[in-house]
N, C-alpha and C positions, 0 to 999 in steps of 0.2 A: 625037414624033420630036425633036421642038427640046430635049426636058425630057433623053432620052437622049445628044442630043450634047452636053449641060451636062455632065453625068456621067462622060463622057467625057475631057472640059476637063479636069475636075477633080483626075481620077484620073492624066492625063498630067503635071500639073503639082506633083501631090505625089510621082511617083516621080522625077520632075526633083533636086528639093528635097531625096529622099532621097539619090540619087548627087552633089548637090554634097556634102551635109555629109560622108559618106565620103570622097568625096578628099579633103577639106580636114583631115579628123583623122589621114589616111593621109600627109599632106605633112606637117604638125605632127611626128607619130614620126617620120620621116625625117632631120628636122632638127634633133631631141634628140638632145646628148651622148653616147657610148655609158659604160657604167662602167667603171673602171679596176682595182678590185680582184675584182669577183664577177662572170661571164661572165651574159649575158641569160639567159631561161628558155629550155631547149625546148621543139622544137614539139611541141604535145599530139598524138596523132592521136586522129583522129576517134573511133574507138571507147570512148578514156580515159572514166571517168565523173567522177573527181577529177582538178583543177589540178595539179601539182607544185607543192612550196614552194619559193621562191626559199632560193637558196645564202643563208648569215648574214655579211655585213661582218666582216671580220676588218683590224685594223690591226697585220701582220706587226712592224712595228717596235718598236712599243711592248709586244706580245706579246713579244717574243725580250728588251728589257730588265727584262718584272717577272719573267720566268720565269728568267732569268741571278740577278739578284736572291737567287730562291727556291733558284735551288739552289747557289747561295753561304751561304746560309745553315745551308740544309741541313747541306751537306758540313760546315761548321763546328760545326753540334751532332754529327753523327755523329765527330769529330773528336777532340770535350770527352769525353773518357772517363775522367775521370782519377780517379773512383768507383772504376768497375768495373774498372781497373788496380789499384789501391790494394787491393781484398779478395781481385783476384787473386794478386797478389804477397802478400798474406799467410794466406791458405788452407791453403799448403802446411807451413807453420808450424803453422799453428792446427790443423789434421788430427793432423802429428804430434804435436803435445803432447797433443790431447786424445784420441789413442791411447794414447800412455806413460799418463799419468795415469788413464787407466779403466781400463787394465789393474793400476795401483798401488792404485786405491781398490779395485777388486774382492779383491785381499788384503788390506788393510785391512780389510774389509768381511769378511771368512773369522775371525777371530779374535774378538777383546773390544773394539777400538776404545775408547777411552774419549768422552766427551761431546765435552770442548773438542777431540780430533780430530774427532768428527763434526758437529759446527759449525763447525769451520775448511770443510770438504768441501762441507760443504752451501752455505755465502755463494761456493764458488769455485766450485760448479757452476751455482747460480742465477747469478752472471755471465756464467757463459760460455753460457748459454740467454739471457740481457739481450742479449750479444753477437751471437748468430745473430739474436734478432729485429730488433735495429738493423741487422745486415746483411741480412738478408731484405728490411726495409722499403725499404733503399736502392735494392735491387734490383728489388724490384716497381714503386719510383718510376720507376726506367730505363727495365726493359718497358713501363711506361704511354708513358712520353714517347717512345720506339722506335714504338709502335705507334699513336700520334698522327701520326709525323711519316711513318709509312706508310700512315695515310687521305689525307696530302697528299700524295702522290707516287702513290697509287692514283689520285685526283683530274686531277692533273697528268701520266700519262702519258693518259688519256682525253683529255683535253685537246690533246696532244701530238698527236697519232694525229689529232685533226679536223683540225687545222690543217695538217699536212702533206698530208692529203688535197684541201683548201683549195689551198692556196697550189700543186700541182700541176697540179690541176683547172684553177686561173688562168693558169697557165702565169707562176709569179712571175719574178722576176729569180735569176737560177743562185745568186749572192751570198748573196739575203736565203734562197732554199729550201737551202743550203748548212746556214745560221747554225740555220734551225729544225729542220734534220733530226740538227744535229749535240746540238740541245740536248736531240731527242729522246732522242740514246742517253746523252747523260749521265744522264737522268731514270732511263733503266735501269738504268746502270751503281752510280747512287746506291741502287735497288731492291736490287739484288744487294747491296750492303753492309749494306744494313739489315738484309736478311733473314738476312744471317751474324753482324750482330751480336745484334739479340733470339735466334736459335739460344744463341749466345754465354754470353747474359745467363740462357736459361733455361737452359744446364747449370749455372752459377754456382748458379743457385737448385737445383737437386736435389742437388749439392753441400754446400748450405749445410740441406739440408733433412736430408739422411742424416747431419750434425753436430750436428745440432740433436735428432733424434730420438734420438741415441746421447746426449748429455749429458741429455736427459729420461729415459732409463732408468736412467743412473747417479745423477741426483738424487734420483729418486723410492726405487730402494735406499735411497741414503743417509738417507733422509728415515724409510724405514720401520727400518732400523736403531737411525737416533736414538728411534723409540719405542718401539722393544723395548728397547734399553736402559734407557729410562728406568723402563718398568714391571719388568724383573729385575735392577733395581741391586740388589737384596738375594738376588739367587739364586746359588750358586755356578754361574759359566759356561765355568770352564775346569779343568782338572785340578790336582791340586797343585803347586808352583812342582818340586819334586825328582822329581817322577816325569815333565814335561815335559822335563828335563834330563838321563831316564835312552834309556840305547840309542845303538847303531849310526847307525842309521837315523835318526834325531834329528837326529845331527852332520851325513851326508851331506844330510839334505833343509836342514840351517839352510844348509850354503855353499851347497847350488844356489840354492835360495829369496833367499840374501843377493845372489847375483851377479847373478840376473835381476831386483832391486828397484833395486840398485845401476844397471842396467842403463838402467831404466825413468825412475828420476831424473834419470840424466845426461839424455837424447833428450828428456824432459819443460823440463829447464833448457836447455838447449841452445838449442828451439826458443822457451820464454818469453824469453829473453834476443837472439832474433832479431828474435819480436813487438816489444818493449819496449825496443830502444835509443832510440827519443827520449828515455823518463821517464831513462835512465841519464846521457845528456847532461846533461835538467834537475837531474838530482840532482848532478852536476859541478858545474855552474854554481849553481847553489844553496850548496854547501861553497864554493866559489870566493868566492863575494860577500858570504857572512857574516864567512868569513876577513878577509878582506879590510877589512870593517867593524870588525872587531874589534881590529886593527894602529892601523888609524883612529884610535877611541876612544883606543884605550890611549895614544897619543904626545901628542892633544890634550886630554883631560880627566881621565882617573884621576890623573893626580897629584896632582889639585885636592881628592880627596876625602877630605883625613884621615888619620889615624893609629889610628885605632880598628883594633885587632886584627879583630871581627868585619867591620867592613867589610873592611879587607884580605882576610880569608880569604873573602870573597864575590868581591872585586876579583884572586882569585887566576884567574880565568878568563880574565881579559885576555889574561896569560904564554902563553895556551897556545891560539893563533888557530886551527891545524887543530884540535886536539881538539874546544875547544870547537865550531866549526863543525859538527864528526859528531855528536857527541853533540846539540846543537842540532838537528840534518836525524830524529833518532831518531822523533820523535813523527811525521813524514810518510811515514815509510816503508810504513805502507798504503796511504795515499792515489797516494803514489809509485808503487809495487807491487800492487796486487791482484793476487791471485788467484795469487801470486808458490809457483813449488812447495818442498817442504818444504828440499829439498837448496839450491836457492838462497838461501832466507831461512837459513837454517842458515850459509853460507859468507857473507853479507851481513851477520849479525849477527855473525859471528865475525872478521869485518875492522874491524867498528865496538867490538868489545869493547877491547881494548889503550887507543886512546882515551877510552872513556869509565871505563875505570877512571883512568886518569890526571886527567881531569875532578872526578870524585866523591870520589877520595882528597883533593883539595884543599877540599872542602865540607863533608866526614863530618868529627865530632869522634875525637877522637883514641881513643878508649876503644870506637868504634864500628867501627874500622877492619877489625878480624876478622872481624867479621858481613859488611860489605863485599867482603871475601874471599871469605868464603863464599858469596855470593850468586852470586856470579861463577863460582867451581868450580860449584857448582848448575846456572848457566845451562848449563856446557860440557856439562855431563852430559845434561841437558836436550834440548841439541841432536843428538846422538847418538843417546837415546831415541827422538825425534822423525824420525831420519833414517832409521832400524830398527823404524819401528814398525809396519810389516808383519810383522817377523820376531818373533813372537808371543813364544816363549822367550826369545830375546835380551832384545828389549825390557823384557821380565816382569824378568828377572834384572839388566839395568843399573837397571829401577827400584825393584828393590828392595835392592841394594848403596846408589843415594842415597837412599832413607829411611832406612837404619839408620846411614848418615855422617852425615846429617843430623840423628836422636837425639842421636847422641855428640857432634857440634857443639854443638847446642846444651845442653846438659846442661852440658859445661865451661864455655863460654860466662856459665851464670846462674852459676858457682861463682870463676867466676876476674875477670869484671867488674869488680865491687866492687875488685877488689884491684892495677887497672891502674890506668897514670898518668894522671891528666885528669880521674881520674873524680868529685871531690868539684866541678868544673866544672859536670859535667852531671845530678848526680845529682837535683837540685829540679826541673830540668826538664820539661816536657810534654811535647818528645821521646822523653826517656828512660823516662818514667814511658808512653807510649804502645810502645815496644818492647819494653819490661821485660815488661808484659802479654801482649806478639802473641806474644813468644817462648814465654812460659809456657802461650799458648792451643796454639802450633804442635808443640811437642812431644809431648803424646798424642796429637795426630792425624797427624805420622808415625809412630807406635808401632800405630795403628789400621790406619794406612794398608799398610805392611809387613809385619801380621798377616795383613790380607786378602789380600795378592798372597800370600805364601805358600798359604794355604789356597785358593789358589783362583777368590776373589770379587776379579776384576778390574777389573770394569767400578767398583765400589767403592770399590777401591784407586785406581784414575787418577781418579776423581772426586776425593776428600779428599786426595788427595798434591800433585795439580797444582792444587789449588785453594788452596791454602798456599802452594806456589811461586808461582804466576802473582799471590796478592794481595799477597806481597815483592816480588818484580818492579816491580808497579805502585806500592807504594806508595815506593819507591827511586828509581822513574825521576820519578814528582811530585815530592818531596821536593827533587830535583834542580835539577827545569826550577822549581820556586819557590825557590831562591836562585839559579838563574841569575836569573830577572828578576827577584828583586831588586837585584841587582847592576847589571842594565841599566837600572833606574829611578835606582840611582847617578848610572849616567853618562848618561841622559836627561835630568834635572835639570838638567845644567850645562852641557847644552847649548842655543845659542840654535836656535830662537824659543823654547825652553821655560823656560829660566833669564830671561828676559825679562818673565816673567810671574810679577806682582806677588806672587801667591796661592803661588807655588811656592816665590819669593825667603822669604817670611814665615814658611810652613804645609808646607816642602819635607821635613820628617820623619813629619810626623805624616798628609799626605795622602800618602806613601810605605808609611808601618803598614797607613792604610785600604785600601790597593790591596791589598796583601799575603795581609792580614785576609781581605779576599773569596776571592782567586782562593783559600786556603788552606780556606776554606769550601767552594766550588765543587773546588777538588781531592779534598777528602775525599766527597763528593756522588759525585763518581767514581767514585774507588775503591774505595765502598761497592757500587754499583752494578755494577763491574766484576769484585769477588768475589762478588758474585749470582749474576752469570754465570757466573763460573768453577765454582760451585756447583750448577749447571742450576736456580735458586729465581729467578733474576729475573723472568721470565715468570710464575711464579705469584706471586711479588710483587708484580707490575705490576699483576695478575689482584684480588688481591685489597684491595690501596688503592686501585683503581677502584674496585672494588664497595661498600669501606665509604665513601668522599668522592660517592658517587655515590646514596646511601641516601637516599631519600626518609621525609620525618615533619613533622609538622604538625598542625594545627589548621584543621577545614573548608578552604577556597577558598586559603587560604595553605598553601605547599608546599616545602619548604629542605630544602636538602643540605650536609652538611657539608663538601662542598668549595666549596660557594657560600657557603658562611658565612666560611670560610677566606680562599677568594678575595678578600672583601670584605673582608676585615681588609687582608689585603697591598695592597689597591687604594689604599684609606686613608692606611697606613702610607707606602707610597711616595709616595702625594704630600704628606704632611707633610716627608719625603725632598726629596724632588725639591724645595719649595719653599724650602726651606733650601740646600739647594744652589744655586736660581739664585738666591738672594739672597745669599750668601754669593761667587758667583762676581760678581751688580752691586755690593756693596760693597769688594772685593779689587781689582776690574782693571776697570770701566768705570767710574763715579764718580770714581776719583782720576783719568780722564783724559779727564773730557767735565766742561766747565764749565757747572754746573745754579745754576741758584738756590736756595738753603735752602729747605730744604723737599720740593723735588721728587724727592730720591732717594728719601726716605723713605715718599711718595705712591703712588712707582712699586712700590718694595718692597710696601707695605701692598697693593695693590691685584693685583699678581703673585702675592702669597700667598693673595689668597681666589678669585682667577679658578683656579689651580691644586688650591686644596680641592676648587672645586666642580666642576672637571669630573673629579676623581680622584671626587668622591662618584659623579657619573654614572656612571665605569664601576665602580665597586666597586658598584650598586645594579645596574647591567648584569651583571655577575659576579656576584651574587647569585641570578640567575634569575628577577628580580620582572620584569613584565610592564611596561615601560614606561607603555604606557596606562594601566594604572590609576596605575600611579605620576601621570602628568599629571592623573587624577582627581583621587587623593591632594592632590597642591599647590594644584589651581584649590578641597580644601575647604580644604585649609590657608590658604588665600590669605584667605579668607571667614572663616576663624579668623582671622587677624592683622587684621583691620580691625576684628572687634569687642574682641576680647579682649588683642590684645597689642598696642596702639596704640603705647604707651609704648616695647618693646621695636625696632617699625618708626621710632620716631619718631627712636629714638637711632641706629638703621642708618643710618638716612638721612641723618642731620647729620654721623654717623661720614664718611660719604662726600663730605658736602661740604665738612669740614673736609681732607678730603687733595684736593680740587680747588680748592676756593677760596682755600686755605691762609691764611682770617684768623689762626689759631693752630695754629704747627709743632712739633714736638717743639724742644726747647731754648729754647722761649721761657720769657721772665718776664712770668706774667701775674698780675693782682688781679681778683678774683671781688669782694670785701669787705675789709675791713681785717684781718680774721682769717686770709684764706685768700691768700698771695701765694707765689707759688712756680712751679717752673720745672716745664713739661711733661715728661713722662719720657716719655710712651706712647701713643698714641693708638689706642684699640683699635678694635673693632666695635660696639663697645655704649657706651662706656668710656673716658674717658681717665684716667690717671695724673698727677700734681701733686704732686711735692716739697716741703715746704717747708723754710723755714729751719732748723727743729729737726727736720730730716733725717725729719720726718712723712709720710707718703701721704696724699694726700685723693683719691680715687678720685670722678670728677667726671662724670654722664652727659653723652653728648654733645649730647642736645637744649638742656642749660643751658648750656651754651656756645656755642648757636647763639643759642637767642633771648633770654637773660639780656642783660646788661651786663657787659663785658667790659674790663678793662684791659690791652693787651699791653704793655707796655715795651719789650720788643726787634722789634716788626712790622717797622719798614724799618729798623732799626740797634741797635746792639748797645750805644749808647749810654746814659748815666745821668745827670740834672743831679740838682742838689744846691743848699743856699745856705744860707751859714754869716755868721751877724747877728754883730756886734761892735758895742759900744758902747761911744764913746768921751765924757770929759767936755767941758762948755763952754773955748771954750780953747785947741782942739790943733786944728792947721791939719788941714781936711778932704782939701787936696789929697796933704798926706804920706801921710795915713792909706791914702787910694785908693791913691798910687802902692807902698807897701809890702808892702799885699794880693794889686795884682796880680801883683806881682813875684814875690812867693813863690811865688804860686799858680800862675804861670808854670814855675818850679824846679822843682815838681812831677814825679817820672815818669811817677805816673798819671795826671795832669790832660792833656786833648786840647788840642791847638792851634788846632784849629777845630772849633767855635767857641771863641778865646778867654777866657780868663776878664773878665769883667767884675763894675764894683761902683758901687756906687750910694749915696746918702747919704738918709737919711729923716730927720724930727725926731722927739727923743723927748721926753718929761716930765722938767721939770727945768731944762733947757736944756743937755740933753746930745745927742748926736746919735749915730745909729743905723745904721750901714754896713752893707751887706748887699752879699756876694761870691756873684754865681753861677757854679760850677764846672759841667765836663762830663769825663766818663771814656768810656772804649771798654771799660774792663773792669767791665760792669757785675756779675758774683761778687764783685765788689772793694770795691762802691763805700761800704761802711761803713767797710772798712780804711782806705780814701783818705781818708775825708770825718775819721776820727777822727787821721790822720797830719799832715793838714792845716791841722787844728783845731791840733794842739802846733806844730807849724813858724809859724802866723800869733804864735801868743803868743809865740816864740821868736824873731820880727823885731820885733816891736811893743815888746816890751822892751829889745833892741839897741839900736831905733829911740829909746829914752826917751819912745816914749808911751805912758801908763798908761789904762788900762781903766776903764770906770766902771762 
């Protein structure tokens, strides 16, 4: 009974215990806080099996300024459009022209075309496929970034959407759910924009796609054209020139056919001339600034440069600011233009023409002046041809009226030459002797070329006719722009900072020749290369002096090509080049204006010249195609060679070198080996130096005996020479006249130096005469026998004045 009422106790007193600690965790939450941004949970009921999650903290203020932020920025990239403006505004161009144009090379393409047309077509179509892909790439750049900046807007209207459900749920302040509701609809409003612009961007791109695929079908024509021509240059591919010029029908299809080519040109220029006015500006301002430079020149430097006829007629380009200009702007006008269509280049070249004859007549010799002409009527025709050369007949028949004007040109040409004014001027010349030739080459092949277009063989004909023209052309327009700049190398000379500089002052004709020289190398390189071309040979030129510089032959493990052998030669050659040059550029212009010690220009020189050998040998052995590695085999046995067997040849390297660091003996010293061997350094080689001597002898001296022999330099710290000239006088004659009259003379001297003075001394001799000894010093020691022997008659010549006699 007693054990049960314990149990009891017990049990009363822990349910006690249990209802305090409930109310007291129940007064606790009562007296917490409540939150301010996110409402308590609700009540679960009883039936739920899961909690709900509490609502997530959201800090409305700081959310409405990153998201203000974002779509500040946003807007501002949807904004920056000025890409996809820019292909837009010129699409409509680009469409047009490359409609005119493909409908122009499609007749092109109907007839014989010649090569250099269908190489003009084909480099103008591959641009404008270069074009579409660069504008394609732009484009797909856009959509990517469009469609990056609509995962963050995808992102951020979800985000949008919580937070308003949020901040309503909470019951925010009207204000702050104002600001978030409103940034919601921007977020939309910014959605909608995007979605019109990538729309936008992808019509651009099917646009730029249906342009792209239409200039791929007209290249690839073109492309297969250029190889049927080239394998039936030898087939007749067109009718005879007179029975294409017979009928009706003929006349009526040449106008229509002329009108709608004529048609096709203009919409084609039109629109390229829409494309392309910036390059038209830069080509303005281009003629503008060289004009301009050339007024310049002419007021402050041409007048300085002579009276030489040929320079004048070089300096005659000055006179003439615009021309020169245009003709100047002539070689950029691809660069200027690509892809420029035929009727534009045609009417661009025909504005530049007037000018540059005016130009050329002032450069051409006199006796050459007709050819000049001619070349010019040629081009006009030229450009005609070129402008009709859809119109199959036509074309045929203007080019074959200029081959047979072009026979009878030159045919008079070689017979009347000889007998015009100037000509015994020009006739030893290389000019003339290189025209004399071309004409004599160009004449049967207009005679070939005029043969074929009548019968027929056209594709033939425009090969060998325009490849005559076009390598006149070219070699006219070089000829040109190399005495214009020589003429500007005239007036570059005399002007500073280049007239300032020493090498130019001294070497300003003959480093004028060498420039010359070159670019007249490098021009003919050219325009050998650019009647290759006009020829359709270059490519298989190209083709096959790869193949033969590229010919492997050899001897086991070792493996040379004749253009690695080549190569190695010119690697060589240049830096024997090149190190004469920078020595020739440290002796002209740094040396006479950096104050070195004797010796040390010539250390520098020495030492510039073999660091230059040998890294031109590295790459001329690199350009040979030998394997470096073994090469480094090669030297560490060579190396193992020179230690036993060429001691002597290392021994003298090495002293070689430390004679131009150490500089105990510099070139122009006066040094004695022995009493045989006194003479002045001339050279200090690698192995080797060089010794003058007095009977104008070589002694060719290695450089080891000069390190570790016995060595007399005379001039090491001065340039100085003493000397000492004995007189003996008899018992009798006062010692002190005799001194003072020695010195005195010796003093008069030119050559004799002042410091150290001369001095003189008295000794006894046998007899009871006395023995004066004068020692002199000179600064010119090449002199000092002249002096010592001048000096020697000038003391006899006071001593006798003096009345004292000699013993």
């Amino acid at each position: 009974m007693l054990d049960m009422l314990r149990c009891r106790l017990a049990f009363i007193r822990c349910f006690v215990l249990l209802l305090f600690s409930t109310a007291t965790i129940a007064l606790a939450q009562d007296a917490a806080p409540a939150p301010t941004t996110v409402p308590a949970p609700a009540t679960v009921p009883a039936a739920t099996t899961a909690p709900a999650e509490p609502e997530p903290t959201i800090d409305f203020v700081e959310y409405a300024e990153s998201t203000s932020s974002a779509v500040r920025n946003i807007e501002a990239d949807l904004n920056t459009n000025e890409t996809t403006r820019l292909i837009e505004d010129a699409l409509p161009s680009l469409n047009t022209e490359i409609t005119a144009r493909s409908s122009e090379t499609t007749k092109l393409l109907s007839p014989s075309p010649s090569l250099e047309t269908l190489r003009t077509l084909e480099r103008d179509w591959a641009e404008f496929r270069r074009q579409m892909a660069e504008t394609s790439r732009q484009l797909s750049t856009r959509a990517g970034d469009l469609r990056r900046i609509g995962g963050q807007l995808t992102e951020m209207q979800d985000r949008s959407r919580q937070v308003i459900e949020v901040a309503q749920r909470v019951e925010a302040e009207p204000e702050l759910l104002r600001r978030v509701e409103s940034l919601g609809a921007d977020i939309d409003r910014l959605r909608r924009r995007l979605d019109t612009r990538l729309d936008h961007v992808q019509q651009l791109q099917g646009r730029v796609t249906v342009l792209d695929v239409r200039a791929s079908d007209t290249l690839t024509a073109v492309r297969d054209a250029r190889e049927s021509a080239v394998t039936r240059l030898l087939d007749r591919d067109s009718p005879p020139l007179w029975r294409s010029l017979q009928g009706q029908r003929a006349q009526q299809n040449l106008a229509e056919d002329g009108r709608n080519t004529f048609e096709n040109q203009w919409f084609s220029t039109r629109a390229y001339v829409l494309r392309r006015l910036d390059r038209i500006v830069l080509h303005l301002v281009l003629i503008i600034l060289i004009a301009s430079s050339v007024v310049w020149v002419r007021k402050r430097y041409v007048g300085k440069l002579g009276d030489d006829p040929a320079v004048q007629r070089s300096l005659a380009i000055f006179a003439m600011p615009i021309s020169t200009a245009l003709v100047t702007t002539l070689p950029l006008i691809p660069w200027l233009y690509p892809q420029g269509p035929r009727l534009f280049l045609a009417m661009l070249f025909g504005a530049l023409l007037i000018p540059a004859i005016v130009v050329l007549r002032q450069l051409v010799m006199r006796p050459l002046l007709p050819l000049l002409y001619a070349m010019v009527g040629f081009y006009i025709v030229d450009l005609a041809v070129s402008v009709t050369a859809s119109l199959a007949t036509l074309s045929r028949t203007i080019f074959f009226c200029e081959m047979v004007g072009g026979m009878i040109f030159l045919a008079l040409f070689i017979r009347r030459a000889p007998r015009s004014k100037g000509f015994p001027q020009i006739d030893r010349t290389l000019r003339w002797r290189i025209v004399n030739r071309a004409v004599r080459i160009a004449l049967p092949v207009m005679l070939i070329s005029a043969l074929a277009n009548l019968m027929g063989y056209v594709s033939l004909s425009n090969l060998l006719g325009r490849a005559v023209l076009s390598s006149a052309y070219i070699a006219i327009i070089l000829d040109a722009a190399l005495r214009v700049t020589d003429a500007l190398l005239l007036a570059i000379m005399q002007m500073r900072p280049v007239a300032a500089i020493r090498m130019v002052r001294r070497h300003g004709p003959v480093l004028r020749q060498r420039i010359v020289g070159l670019l007249s190398i490098g021009a003919a390189i050219w325009w050998f290369l650019l009647t290759l071309d006009a020829l359709a040979l270059r490519e298989a030129f190209v083709r096959r002096v790869s193949a033969i510089l590229s010919a492997e032959w050899g001897v086991g493990a070792v493996q040379l090509t004749l253009g690695g052998i080549l190569a190695f030669i010119a690697a060589v050659a240049a830096a024997f080049v090149l190190s004469r040059l920078a020595r020739f550029l440290l002796e002209e212009d740094v040396y006479p204006r950096v104050q070195l010690a004797r010796g040390v220009p010539n250390a520098i020189s020495t030492l510039l010249h073999y660091v230059i050998l040998f890294l031109g040998f590295l790459i001329a052995v690199a350009a040979l195609g030998y394997d470096m590695t073994k090469f480094t085999i090669l030297a560490g046995a060579f190396g193992v060679g020179l230690g036993f067997g060429m001691q002597n040849i290392v021994n003298n390297f090495v002293s070689g070198l430390i004679l131009l660091f150490e500089r105990p003996i510099q070139v122009g010293d006066v040094i004695e080996l022995d009493p045989a061997t006194v003479g002045i350094v001339e050279r200090i080689g690698i192995r080797a130096s060089v010794i003058r001597l007095q009977t104008s002898a070589e002694v060719i001296v290695p450089n080891g005996l000069l390190i570790a022999g016995r060595v007399t330099n005379w001039t090491l710290s001065n340039r100085q020479r003493g000397f000492n000239i004995d007189v003996t006088i008899p018992a009798g004659v006062e010692p002190e006249k005799v001194l003072s009259v020695l010195k005195e003379t010796a003093r008069q001297h030119p050559r004799v130096s002042s410091l150290p003075a001369p001095q003189a001394s008295v000794e006894m001799a046998g007899g009871g005469a006395l023995k004066v000894v004068l020692s002199v010093w000179t600064d010119r020691y090449d002199e000092w026998l002249e002096t010592r022997s001048e000096l020697v008659m000038a003391l006899h010549a006071a001593l006798l004045e003096a009345g004292i006699q000699r013993a």
